[in-house]
N, CA, C and O of each residue as an XYZ file, in Angstrom:
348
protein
N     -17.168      1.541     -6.352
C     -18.345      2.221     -6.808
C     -19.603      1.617     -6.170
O     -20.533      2.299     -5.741
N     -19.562      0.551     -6.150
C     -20.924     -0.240     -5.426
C     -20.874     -0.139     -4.016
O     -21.802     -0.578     -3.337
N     -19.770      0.455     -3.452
C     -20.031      0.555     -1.626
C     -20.353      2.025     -1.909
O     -21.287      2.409     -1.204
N     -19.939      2.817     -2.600
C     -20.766      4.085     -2.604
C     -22.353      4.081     -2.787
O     -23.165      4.702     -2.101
N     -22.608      3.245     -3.861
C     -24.184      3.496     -3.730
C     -24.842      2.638     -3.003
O     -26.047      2.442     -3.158
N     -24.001      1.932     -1.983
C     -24.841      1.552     -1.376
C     -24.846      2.269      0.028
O     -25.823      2.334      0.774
N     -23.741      2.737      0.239
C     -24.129      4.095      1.293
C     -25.046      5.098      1.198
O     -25.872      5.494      2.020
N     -24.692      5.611     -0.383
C     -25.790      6.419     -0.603
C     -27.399      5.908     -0.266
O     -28.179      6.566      0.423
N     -27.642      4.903     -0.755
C     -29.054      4.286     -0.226
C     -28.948      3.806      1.222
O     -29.752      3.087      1.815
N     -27.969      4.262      1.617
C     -28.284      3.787      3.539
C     -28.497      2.337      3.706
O     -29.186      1.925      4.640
N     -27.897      1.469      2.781
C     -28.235     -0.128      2.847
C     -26.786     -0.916      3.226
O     -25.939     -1.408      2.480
N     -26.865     -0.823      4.818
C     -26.015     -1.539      5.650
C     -26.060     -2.593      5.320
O     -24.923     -3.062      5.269
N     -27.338     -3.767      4.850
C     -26.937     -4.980      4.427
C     -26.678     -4.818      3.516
O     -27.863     -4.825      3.185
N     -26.136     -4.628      2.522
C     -25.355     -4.324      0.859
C     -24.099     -4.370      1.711
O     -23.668     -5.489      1.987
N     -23.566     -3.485      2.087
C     -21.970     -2.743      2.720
C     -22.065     -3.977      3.052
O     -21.565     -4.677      2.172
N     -22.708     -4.920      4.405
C     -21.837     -5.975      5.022
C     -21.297     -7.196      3.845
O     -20.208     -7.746      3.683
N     -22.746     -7.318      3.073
C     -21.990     -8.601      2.124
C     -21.142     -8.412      1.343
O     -20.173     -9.165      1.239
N     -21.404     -6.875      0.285
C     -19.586     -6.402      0.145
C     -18.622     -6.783      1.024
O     -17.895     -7.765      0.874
N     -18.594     -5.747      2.272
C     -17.238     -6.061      2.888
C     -16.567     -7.549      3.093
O     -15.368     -7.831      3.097
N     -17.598     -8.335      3.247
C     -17.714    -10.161      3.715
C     -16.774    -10.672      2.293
O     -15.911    -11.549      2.265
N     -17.279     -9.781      1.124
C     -16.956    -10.765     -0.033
C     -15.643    -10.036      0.294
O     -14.754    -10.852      0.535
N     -15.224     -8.703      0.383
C     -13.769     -8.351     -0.114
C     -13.048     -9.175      1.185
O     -11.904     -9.576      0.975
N     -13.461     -9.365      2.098
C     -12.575    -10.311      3.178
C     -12.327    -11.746      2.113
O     -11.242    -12.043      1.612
N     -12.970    -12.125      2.024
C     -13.269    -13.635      1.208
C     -12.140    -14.058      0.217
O     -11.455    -15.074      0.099
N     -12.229    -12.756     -0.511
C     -11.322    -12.551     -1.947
C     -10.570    -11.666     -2.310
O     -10.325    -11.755     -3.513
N      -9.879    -10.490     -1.601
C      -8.605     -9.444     -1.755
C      -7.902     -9.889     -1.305
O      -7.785    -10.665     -0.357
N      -6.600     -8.854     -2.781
C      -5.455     -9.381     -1.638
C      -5.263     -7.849     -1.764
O      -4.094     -7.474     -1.858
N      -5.974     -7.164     -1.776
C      -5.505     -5.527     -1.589
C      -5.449     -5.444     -0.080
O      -6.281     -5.991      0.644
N      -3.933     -4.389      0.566
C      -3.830     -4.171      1.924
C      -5.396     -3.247      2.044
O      -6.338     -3.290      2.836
N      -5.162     -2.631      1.119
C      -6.597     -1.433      1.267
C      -7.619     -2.272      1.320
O      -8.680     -1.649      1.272
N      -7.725     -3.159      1.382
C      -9.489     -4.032      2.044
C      -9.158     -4.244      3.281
O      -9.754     -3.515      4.074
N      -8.247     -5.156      3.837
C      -7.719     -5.441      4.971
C      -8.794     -4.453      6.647
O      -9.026     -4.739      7.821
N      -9.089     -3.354      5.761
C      -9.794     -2.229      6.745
C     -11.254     -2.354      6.767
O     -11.985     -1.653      7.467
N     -11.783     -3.605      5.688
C     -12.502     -4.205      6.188
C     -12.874     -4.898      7.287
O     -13.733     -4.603      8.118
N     -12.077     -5.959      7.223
C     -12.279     -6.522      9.313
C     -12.869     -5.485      9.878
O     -14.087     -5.317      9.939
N     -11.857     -4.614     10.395
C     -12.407     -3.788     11.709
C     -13.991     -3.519     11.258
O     -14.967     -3.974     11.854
N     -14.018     -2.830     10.285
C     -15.266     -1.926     10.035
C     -16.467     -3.140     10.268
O     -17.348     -2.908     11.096
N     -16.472     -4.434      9.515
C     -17.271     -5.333      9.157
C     -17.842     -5.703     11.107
O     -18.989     -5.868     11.523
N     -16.896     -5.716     11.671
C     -16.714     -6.432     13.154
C     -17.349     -5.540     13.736
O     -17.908     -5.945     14.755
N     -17.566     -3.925     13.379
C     -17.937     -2.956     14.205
C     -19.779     -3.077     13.859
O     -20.760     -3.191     14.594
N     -19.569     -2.971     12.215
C     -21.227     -3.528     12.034
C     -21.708     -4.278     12.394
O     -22.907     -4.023     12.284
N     -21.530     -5.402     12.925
C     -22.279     -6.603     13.187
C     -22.224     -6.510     14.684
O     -23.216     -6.995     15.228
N     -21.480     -6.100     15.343
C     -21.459     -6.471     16.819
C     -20.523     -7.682     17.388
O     -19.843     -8.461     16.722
N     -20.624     -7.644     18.310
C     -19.747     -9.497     18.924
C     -21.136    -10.394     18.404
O     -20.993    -11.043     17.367
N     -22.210    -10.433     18.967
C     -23.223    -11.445     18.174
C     -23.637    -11.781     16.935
O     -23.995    -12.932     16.685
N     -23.634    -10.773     15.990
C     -23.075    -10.952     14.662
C     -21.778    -11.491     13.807
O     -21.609    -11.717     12.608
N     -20.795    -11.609     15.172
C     -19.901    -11.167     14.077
C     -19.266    -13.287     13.453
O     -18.581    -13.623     12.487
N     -19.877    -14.094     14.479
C     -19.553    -15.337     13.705
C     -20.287    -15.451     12.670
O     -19.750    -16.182     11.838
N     -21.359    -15.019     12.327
C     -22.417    -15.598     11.286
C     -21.907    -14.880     10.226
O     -21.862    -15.379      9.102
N     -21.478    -13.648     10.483
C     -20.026    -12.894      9.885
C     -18.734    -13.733      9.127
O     -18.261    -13.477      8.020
N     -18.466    -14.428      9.737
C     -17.199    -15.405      9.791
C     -17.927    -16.276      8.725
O     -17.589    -16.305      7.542
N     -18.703    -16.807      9.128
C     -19.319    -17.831      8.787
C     -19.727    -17.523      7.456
O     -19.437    -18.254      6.509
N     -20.588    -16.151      7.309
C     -20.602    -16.137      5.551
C     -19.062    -16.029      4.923
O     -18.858    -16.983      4.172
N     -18.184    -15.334      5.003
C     -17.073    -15.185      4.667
C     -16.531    -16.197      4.192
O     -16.223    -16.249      3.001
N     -16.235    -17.565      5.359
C     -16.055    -18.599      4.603
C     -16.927    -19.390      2.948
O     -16.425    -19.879      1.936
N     -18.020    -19.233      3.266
C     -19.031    -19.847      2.651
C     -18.503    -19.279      0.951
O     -18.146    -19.784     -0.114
N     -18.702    -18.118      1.459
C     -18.169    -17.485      0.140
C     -16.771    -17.533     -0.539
O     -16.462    -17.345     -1.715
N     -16.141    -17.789      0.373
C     -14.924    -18.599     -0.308
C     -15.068    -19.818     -0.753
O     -14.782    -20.197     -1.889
N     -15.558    -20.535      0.211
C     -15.877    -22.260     -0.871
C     -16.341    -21.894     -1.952
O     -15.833    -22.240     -3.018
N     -17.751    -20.865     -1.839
C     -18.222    -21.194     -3.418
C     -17.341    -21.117     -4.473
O     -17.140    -22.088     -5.202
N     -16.801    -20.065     -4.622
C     -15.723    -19.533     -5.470
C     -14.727    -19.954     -5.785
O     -14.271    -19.856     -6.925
N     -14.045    -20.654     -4.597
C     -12.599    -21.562     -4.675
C     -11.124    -20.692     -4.662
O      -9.950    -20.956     -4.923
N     -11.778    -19.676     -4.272
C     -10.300    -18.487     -4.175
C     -10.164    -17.894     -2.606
O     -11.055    -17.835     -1.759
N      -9.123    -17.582     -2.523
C      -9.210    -16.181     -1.421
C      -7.858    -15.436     -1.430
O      -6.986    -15.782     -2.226
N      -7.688    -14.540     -0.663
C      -7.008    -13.466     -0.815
C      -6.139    -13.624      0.342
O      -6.172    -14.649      1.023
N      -5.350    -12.629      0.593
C      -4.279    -11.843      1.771
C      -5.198    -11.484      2.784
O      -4.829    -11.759      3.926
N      -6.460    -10.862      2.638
C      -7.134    -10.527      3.305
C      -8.035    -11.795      4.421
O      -8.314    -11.627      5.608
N      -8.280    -12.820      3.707
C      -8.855    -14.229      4.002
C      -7.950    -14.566      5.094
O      -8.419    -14.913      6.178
N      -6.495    -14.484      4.872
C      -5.553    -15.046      5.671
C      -5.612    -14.221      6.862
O      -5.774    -14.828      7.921
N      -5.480    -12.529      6.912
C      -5.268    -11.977      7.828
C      -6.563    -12.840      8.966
O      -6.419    -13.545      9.965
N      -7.667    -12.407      8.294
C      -9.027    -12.757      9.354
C      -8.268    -14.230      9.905
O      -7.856    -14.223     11.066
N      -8.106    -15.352      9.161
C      -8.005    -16.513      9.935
C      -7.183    -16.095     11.089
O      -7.611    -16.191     12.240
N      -5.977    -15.619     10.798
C      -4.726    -15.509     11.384
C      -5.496    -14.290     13.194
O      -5.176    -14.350     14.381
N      -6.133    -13.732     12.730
C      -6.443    -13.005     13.986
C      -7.547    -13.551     14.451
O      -7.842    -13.320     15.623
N      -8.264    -14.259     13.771
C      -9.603    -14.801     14.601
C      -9.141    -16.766     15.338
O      -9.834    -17.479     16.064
N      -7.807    -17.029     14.762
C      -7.387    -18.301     15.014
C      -8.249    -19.411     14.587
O      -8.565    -20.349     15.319
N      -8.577    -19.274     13.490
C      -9.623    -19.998     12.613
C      -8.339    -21.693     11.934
O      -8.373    -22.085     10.768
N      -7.761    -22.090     12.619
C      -6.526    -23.062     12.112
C      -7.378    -23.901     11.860
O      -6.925    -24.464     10.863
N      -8.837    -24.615     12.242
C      -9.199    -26.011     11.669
C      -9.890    -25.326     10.542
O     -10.204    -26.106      9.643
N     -10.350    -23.553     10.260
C     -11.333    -23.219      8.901
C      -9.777    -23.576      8.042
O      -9.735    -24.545      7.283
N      -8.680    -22.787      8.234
C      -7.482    -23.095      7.077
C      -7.523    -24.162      6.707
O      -7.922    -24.407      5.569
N      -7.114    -25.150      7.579
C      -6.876    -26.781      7.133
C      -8.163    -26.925      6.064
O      -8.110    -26.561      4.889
N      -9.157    -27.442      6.620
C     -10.073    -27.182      5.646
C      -9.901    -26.689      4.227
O      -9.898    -27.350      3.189
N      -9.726    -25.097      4.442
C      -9.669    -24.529      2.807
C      -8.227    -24.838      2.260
O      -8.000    -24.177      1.247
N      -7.326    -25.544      2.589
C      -6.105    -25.639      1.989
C      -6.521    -26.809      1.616
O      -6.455    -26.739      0.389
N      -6.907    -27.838      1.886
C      -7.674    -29.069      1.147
C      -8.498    -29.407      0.534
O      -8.780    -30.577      0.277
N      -9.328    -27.947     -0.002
C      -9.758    -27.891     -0.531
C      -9.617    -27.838     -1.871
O     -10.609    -27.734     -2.592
């Protein structure tokens, strides 16, 4: 419901930090279609600071999802895992 109204208001920064958080914390396959979309908004120059909130937002919280894993697993993020598994 909240990525709808935030389409409806045309507020691309709303959609990205949604999508950032459902990377962060789903384990629904149906987020998973985040990545692409999130990667397409931001650009290649966006898209670490991208990464970069994603994580952040997992520390705060102390959780993550199926979805968390896919991103590491395709972006080859192995020293962010180590990290959050010791965490």
């Amino acid at each position: 419901m909240l990525e709808a109204c935030y389409e409806r208001l045309n507020d691309e920064n709303g959609i990205k930090q949604l999508y950032e958080y459902y990377v962060a914390h789903s384990d629904s396959v149906a987020d998973e279609r985040c990545i692409p979309i999130l990667k397409s908004m931001v650009d290649k120059s966006g898209w670490p600071q991208s990464v970069q909130n994603i994580l952040r937002n997992y520390h705060e919280h102390d959780f993550g999802g199926k979805v968390l894993a896919r991103l590491m697993t395709e972006e080859r993020l192995s020293d962010e895992a180590l990290t959050l598994a010791g965490h």
